[in-house]
C-alpha positions as CSV (number, residue, x, y, z in Angstrom):
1,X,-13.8,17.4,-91.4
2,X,-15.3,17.5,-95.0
3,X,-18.9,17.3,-95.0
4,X,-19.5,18.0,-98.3
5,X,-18.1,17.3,-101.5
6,X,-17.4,20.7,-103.7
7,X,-17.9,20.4,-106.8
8,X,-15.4,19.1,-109.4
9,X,-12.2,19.2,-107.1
10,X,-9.6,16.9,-109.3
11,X,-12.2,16.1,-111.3
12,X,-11.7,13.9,-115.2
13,X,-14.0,12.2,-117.0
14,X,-12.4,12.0,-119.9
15,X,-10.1,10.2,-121.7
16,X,-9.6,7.0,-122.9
17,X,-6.8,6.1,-120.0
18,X,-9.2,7.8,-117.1
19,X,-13.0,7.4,-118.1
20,X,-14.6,4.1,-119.0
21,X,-17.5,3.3,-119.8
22,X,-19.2,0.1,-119.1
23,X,-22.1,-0.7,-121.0
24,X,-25.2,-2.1,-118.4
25,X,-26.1,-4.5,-121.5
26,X,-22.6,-6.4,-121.1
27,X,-22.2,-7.4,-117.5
28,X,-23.9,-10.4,-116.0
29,X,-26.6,-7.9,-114.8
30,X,-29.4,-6.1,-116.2
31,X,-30.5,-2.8,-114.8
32,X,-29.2,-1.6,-111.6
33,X,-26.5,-3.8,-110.3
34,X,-26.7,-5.4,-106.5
35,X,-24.1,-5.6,-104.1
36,X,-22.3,-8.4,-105.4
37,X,-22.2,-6.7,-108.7
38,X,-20.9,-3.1,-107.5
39,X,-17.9,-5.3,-105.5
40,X,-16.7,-6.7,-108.2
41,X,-16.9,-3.3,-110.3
42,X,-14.8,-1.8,-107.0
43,X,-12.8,-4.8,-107.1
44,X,-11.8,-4.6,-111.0
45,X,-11.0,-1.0,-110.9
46,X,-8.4,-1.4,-107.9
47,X,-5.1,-1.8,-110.3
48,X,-6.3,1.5,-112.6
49,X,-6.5,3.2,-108.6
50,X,-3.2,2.5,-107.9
51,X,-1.9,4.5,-110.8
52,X,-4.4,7.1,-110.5
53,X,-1.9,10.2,-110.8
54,X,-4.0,12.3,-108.3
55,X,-2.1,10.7,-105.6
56,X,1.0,12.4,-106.2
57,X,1.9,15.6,-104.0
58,X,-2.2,15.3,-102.9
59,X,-2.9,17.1,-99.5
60,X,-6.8,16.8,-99.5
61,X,-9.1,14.3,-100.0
62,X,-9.7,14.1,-103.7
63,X,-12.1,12.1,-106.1
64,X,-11.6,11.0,-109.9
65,X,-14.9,9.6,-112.0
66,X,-13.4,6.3,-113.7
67,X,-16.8,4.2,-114.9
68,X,-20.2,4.9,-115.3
69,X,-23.3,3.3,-117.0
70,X,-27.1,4.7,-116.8
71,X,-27.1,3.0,-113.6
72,X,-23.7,2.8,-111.4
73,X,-20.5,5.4,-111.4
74,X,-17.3,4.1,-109.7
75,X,-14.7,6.7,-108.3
76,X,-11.5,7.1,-107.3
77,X,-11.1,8.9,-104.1
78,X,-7.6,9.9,-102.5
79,X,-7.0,10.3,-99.2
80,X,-4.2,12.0,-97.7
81,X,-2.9,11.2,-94.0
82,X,-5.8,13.0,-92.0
83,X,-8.2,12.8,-94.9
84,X,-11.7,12.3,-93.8
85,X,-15.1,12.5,-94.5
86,X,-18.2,12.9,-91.7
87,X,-21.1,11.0,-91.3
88,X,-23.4,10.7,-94.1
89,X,-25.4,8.2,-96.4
90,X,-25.5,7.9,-99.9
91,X,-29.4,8.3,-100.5
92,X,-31.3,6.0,-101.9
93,X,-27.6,4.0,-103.6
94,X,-26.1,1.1,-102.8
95,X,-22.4,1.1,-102.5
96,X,-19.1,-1.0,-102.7
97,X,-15.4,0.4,-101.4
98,X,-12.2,-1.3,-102.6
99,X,-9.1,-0.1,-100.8
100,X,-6.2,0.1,-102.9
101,X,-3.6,1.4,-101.0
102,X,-3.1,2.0,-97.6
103,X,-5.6,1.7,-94.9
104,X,-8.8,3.6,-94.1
105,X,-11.2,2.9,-90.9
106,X,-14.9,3.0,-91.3
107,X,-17.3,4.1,-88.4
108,X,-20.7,2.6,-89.1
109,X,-23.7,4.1,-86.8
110,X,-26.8,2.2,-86.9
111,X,-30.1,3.2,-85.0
112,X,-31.5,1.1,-82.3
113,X,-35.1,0.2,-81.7
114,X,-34.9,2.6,-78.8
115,X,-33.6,5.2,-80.8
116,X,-30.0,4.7,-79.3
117,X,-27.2,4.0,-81.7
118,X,-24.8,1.7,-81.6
119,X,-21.5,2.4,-83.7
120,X,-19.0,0.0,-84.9
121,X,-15.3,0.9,-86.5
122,X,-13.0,-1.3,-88.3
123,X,-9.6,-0.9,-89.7
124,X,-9.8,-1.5,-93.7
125,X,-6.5,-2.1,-94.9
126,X,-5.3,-2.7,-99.3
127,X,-7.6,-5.3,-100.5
128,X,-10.0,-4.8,-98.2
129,X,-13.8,-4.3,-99.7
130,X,-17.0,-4.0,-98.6
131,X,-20.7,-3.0,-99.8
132,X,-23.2,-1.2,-97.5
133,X,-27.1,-0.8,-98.6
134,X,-28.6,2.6,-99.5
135,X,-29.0,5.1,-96.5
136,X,-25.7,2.9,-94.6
137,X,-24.5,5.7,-92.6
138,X,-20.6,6.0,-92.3
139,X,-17.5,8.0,-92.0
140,X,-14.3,7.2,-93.2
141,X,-10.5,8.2,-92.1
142,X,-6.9,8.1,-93.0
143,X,-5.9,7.3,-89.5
144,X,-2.2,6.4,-91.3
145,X,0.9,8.0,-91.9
146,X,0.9,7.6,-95.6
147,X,-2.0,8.1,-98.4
148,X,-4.9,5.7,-99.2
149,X,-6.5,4.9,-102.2
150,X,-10.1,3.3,-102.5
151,X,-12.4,2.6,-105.2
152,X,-15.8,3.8,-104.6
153,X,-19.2,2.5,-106.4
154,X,-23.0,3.8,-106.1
155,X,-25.9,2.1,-107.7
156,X,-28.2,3.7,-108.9
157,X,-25.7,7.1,-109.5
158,X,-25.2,8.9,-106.4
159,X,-27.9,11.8,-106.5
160,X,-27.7,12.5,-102.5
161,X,-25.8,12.2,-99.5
162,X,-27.3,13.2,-96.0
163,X,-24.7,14.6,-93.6
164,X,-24.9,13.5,-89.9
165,X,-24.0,14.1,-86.6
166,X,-24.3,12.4,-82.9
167,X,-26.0,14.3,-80.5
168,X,-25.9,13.2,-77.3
169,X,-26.5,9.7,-78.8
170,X,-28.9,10.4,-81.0
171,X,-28.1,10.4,-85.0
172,X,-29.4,13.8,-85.7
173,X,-29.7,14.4,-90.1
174,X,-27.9,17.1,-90.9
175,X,-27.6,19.1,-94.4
176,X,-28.3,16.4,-97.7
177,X,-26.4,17.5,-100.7
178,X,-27.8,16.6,-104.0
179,X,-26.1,15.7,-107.4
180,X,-26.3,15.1,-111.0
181,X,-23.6,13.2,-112.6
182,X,-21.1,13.8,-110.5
183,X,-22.2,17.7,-109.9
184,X,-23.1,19.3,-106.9
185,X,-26.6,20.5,-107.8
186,X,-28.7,23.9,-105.7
């Protein structure tokens, strides 16, 4: 399992076929974007997914920057049969996850009042999407014999993720791993 992202691994953000940028002054938004807002980000970037050339011969999970503002960065993120990523959050972002292509299941863990957990999974197949408030704490797999695509997008820009893990069902926090613009950062 991947529990953190390296840094740069099939990285672009350049290039006027690959990198966009999308001014915060244009959309029907001002500031940092909600949830219904970062959807329909995910949800426009699908087609530009499916072409995404990192899918081709791609045997670990992999991640392309497409859009970013001052306040949101939408990815592309490739997952090859097998590809995961453990538990974690995204900080103090919101999120939204278009699937593309193929199917991906997410495991969501939510703390009870008692400190229990209670976990739900769900199968996310192409066209799927989905948003999740900041600190939503996830994992997602390639369960399927072929790759998956999935547009990814974090409001504010993703600056941390918390890793987790289940012990003895408890959600214990596990190592956070910080970023700037896209970087992993000491």
């Amino acid at each position: 399992m991947i529990t953190a992202a390296p840094a740069r691994r099939h990285r672009t953000v350049a290039g006027p076929r690959r990198s966009r940028r999308i001014d915060r002054g244009a959309g029907p938004w001002r500031g940092v974007p909600g949830q219904h807002q970062l959807l329909a980000v995910a949800e426009g970037l699908v087609d530009q997914a499916r072409a995404w050339p990192g899918l081709v011969g791609m045997t670990t999970r992999s991640w392309t920057l497409v859009a970013a503002s001052d306040t949101f960065e939408a990815w592309v993120i490739g997952w090859p049969p097998g590809g995961t990523i453990a538990l974690h959050d995204h900080g103090h972002s919101a999120a939204a996850v278009a699937v593309a292509g193929g199917e991906l299941v997410e495991t969501t863990v939510t703390p009870t009042a008692d400190g229990a957990v209670t976990t739900i999974t769900r199968r996310m197949p192409t066209g799927s999407s989905w948003s999740m408030a900041s600190r939503h704490v996830h994992d997602i797999v390639n369960d399927g014999p072929a790759p998956a695509v999935s547009v990814h997008v974090y409001a504010p820009r993703l600056t941390s993720m918390t890793n987790y893990r289940l012990v003895d069902g408890v959600l214990r926090p596990g190592q956070t791993v910080h970023y700037r613009l896209g970087d992993v950062v000491p």
